[in-house]
C-alpha positions as CSV (number, residue, x, y, z in Angstrom):
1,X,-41.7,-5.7,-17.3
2,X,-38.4,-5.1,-16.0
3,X,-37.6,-8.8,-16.0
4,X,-38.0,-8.4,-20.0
5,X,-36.0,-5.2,-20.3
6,X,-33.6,-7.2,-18.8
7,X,-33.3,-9.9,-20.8
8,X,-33.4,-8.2,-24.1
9,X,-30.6,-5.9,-22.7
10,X,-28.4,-9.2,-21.9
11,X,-29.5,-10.3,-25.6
12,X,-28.6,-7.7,-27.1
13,X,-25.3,-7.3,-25.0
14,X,-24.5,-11.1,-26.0
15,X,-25.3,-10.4,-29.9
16,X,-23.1,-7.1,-29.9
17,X,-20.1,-9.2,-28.2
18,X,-20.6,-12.1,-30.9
19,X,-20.7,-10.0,-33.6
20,X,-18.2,-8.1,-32.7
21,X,-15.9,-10.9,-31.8
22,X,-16.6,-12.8,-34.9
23,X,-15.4,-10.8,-38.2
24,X,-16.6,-12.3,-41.7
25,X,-15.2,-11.2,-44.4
26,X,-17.5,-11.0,-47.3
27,X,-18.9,-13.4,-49.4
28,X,-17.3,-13.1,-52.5
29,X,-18.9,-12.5,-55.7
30,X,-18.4,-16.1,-57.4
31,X,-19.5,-17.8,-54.4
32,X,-22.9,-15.3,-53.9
33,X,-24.0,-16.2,-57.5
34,X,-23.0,-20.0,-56.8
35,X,-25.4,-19.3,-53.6
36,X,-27.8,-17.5,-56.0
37,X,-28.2,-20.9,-58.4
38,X,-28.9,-23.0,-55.4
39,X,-32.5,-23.9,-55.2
40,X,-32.7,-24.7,-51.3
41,X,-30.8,-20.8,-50.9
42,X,-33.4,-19.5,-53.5
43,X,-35.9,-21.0,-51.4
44,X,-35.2,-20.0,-48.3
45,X,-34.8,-16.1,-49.8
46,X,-38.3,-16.6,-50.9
47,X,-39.1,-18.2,-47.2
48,X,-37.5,-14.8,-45.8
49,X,-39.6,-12.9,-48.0
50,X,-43.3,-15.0,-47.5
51,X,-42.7,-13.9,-43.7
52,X,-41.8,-10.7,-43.8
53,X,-45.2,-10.0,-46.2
54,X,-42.9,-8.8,-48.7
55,X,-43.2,-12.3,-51.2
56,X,-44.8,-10.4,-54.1
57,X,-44.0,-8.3,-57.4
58,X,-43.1,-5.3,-54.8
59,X,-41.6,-6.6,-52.4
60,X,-37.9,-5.0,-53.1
61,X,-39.6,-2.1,-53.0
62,X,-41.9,-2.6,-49.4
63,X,-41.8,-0.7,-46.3
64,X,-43.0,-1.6,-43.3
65,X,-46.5,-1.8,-43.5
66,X,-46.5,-2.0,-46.7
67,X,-45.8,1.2,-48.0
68,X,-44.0,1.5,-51.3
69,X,-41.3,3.4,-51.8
70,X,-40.3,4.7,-55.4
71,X,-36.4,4.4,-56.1
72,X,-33.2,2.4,-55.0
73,X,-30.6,4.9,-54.8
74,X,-30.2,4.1,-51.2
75,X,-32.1,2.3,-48.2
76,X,-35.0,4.4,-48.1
77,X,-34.6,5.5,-43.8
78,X,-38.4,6.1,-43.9
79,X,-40.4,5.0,-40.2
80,X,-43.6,3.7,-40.0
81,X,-46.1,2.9,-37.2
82,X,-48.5,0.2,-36.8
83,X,-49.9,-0.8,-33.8
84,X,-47.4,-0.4,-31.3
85,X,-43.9,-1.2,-33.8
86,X,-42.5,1.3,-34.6
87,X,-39.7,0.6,-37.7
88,X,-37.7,1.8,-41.0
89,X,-37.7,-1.4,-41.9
90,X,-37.5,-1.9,-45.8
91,X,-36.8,-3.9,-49.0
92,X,-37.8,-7.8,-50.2
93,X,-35.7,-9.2,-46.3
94,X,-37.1,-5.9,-44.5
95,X,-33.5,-4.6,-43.6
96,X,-33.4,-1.8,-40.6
97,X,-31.3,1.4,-42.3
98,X,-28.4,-0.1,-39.5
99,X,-27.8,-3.1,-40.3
100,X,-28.1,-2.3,-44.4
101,X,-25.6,0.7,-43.2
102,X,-23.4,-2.1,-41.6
103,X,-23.3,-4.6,-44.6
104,X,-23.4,-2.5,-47.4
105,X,-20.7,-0.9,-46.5
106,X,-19.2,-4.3,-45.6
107,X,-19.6,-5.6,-49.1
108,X,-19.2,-2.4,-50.7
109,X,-23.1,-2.2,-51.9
110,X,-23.8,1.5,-53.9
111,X,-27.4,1.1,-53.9
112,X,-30.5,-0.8,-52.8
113,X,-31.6,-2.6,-56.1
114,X,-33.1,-5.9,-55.8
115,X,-29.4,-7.8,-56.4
116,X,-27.8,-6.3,-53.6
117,X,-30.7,-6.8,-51.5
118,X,-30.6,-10.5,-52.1
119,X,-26.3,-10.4,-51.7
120,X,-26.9,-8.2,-48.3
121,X,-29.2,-11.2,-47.0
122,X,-27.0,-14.0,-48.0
123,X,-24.3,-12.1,-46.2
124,X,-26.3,-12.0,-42.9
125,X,-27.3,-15.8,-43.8
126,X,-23.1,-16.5,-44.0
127,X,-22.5,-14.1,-41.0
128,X,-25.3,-16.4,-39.0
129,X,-23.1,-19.2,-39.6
130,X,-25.9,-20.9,-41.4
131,X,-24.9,-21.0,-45.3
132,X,-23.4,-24.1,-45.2
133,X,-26.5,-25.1,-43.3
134,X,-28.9,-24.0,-45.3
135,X,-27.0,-25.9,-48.9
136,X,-27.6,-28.6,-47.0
137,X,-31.0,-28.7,-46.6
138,X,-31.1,-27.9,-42.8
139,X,-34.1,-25.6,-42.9
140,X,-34.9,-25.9,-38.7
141,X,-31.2,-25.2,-38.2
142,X,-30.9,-22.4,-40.5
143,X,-34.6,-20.9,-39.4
144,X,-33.5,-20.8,-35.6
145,X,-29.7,-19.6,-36.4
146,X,-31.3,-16.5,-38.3
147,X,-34.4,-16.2,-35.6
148,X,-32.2,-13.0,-34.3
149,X,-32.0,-11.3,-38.3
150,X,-35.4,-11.9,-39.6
151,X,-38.5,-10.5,-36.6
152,X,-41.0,-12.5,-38.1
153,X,-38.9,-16.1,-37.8
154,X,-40.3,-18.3,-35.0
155,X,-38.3,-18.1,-31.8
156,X,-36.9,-14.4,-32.5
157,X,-36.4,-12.3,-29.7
158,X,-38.1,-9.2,-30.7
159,X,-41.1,-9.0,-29.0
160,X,-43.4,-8.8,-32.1
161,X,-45.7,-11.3,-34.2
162,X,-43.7,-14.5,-35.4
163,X,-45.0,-16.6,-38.3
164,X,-45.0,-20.3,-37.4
165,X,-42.5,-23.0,-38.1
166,X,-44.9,-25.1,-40.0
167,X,-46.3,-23.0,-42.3
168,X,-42.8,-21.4,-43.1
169,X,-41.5,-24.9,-43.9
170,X,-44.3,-25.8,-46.1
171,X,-44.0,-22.8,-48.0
172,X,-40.1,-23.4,-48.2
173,X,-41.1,-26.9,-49.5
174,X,-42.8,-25.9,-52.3
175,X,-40.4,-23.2,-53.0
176,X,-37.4,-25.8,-53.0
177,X,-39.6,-28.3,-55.2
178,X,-40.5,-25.0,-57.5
179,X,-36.5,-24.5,-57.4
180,X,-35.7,-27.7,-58.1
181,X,-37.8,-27.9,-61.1
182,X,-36.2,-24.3,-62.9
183,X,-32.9,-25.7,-62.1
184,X,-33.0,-29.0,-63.4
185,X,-35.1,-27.5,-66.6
186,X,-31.8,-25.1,-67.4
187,X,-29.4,-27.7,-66.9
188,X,-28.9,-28.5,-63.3
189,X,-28.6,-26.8,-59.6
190,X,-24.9,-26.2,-57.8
């Protein structure tokens, strides 16, 4: 037990020091909706969402365990229990109240509607230094970069249930074909 104390201490010691060391500014607001008609980034926000159990008509609006919350006037700081975890967790990409603190105040977010909540993932995507990854169709690559954002990504270091890799990269497969399709319908994908 102390062996894993340990070495989540050291991990999150090394993830303070990168983050810290590394600013990104960001994303700006023509590039986010560039980002935002891409069907393999589309995808992979619908990939986020299918794990976290929030990829349905509520899912802006899910806490963890499910419970719905009723408005988006600001991340909604509300902590649930099941089994052992313990979280405040919340929204479509399950943001902890810190870290939407951290980037909404980064990009200068008022509230937690649904757009901001897909801009405050895309900047943790860019911040992960997977965007350029993930345009390129590098799911594996982006999947383990963001392992340390997303708890329920394979490989992340949180100590709680992980979905597996296949199943999240069929699902992002038939999201990207699904994408692909609307795109090319209204006239082509950036």
């Amino acid at each position: 037990m102390k062996v894993l104390h340990a070495r989540m201490y050291i991990f999150w010691l090394f993830l303070f020091c990168t983050i810290r060391c590394i600013e990104y500014e960001p994303l700006r607001e023509k590039e986010l909706q560039r980002c935002l008609r891409n069907p393999a980034v589309v995808a992979f926000l619908d990939t986020i969402a299918y794990s976290e159990g929030t990829f349905n008509q509520n899912g802006y609006r899910t806490c963890f365990t499910g419970v719905l919350f009723s408005n988006f006037v600001d991340h909604p700081r509300m902590r649930h229990a099941k089994r052992s975890f313990c979280s405040d967790a919340a929204g479509r990409y399950q943001f902890l109240s810190s870290t939407w603190d951290y980037i909404s105040k980064k990009m200068g977010l008022k509230n937690f509607q649904p757009r901001n909540q897909d801009r405050a993932a895309l900047q943790l995507i860019y911040e992960r230094s997977a965007l350029d990854d993930l345009k390129k169709g590098r799911f594996p690559l982006v999947l383990k970069k963001t392992a340390s954002v997303w708890a329920s990504f394979p490989d992340a270091p949180y100590g709680q249930p992980t979905q597996r890799y296949a199943d999240l990269a069929t699902f992002y497969k038939k999201r990207l074909h699904h994408y692909n399709t609307i795109f090319v319908e209204r006239g082509g994908a950036q």
